[in-house]
N, C-alpha and C positions, 0 to 999 in steps of 0.2 A: 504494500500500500504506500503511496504518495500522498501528501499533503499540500494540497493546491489554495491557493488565493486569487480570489474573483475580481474584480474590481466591476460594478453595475452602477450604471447610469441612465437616465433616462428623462427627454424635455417636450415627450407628446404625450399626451392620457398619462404622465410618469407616475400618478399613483396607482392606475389598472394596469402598468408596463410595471412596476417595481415586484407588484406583486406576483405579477405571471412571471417573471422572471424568475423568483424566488422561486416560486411553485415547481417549474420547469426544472430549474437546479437541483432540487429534493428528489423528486422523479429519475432524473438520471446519474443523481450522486446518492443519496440516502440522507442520513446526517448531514446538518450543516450549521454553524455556527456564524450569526449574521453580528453585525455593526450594526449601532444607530443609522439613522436615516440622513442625510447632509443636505441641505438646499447651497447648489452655488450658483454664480454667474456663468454663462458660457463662454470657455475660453478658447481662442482662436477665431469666434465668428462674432456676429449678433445674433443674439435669436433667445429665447425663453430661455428660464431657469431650469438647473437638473436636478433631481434627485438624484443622490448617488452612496451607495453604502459598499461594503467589502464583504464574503461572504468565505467563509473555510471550509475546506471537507476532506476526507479522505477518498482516494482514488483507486480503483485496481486497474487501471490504463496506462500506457503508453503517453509521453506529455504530447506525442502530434493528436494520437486520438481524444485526447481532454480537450485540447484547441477546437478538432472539429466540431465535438460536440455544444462547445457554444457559440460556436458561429448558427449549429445548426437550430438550437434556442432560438439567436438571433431572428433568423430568417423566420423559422415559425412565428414570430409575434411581429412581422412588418419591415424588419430592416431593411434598407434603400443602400445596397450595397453599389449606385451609380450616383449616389451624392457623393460630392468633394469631400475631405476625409473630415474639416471642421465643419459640420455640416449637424441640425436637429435630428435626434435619433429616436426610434422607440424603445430601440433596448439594444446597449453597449455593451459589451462584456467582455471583458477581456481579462486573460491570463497574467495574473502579476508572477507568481512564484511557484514553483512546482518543486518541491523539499527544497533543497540549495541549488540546484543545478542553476547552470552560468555558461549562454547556448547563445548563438545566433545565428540561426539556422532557417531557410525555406521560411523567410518570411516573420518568424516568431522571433523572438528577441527575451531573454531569462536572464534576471531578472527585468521584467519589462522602465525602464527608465520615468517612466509617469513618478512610481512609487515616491524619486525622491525630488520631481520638480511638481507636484501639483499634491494642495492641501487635502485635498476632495477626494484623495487617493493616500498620503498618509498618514491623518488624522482618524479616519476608520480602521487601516490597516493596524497603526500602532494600538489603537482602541480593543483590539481583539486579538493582538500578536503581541504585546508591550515588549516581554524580553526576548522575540524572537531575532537573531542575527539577520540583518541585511547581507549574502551573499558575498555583494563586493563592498559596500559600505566598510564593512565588518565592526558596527555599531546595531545596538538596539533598536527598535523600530519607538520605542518613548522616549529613545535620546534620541533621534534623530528628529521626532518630532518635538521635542522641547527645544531645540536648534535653530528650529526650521523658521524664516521670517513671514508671519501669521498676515503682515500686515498687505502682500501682495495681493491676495485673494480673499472675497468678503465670503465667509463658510459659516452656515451654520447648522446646529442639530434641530430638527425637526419631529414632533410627537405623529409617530407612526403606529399603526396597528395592522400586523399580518394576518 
């Protein structure tokens, strides 16, 4: 078994897309250990605000076949894989870490780099992982987030119900 980190996002229906996400994830992982829910701004474009949280689970998969399967999540709940890459989503998902492994491979990228330049990715993460080792960091996911300058990005937790 592997130990994967999700990172979910979403700025259309994001609270009927958070959920079906979530949902989706349970269904094809089992267990799963969620974050608070985050409202931020969207970064790279304009366009609505995302929900975004971070989600853990254990795997008995290959890390290509864990990727396909959230692309394939993706696509089930609407994803517009011919928008631009900063672009409104139904449901984002993407692979942050897959136990330590440290890949750039066919497209995937391990540990995924969001982790340590966007809040909204590791304020959830360290929320749920505190003393897990960053790969390459080779820091904690609470001291990287206690580091981290808060004041780039407006993030906040939001009162969610699954």
């Amino acid at each position: 078994m592997a130990s994967i980190y999700i990172s979910l996002g979403s700025n259309i229906n994001r609270r009927q897309n958070t959920r079906a996400g979530v949902q989706a994830l349970q269904q094809a992982f089992g267990e799963v250990t969620l974050s608070s829910v985050y409202e931020s701004e969207a970064v790279g474009f304009d366009g609505n605000a995302f929900y975004n949280m971070v989600i853990a689970c254990d795997v008995a998969v290959p890390v290509f076949e864990a990727n396909r399967i959230l692309h394939d999540i993706e696509d089930a709940n609407g994803r517009d894989r011919s928008s631009p890459k900063f672009s409104s989503r139904t449901l984002d998902l993407d692979l942050l870490l897959y136990d330590d492994l440290i890949m750039d491979e066919n497209g995937l990228t391990l540990p995924r780099g969001e982790i340590l330049k966007n809040a909204f990715v590791l304020w959830p993460l360290s929320e749920i992982a505190p003393d897990l080792i960053h790969p390459e960091a080779d820091k904690c996911y609470a001291d990287l987030w206690a580091a981290f300058d808060k004041s780039r990005e407006d993030l906040k937790p939001i009162a969610f119900a699954f």
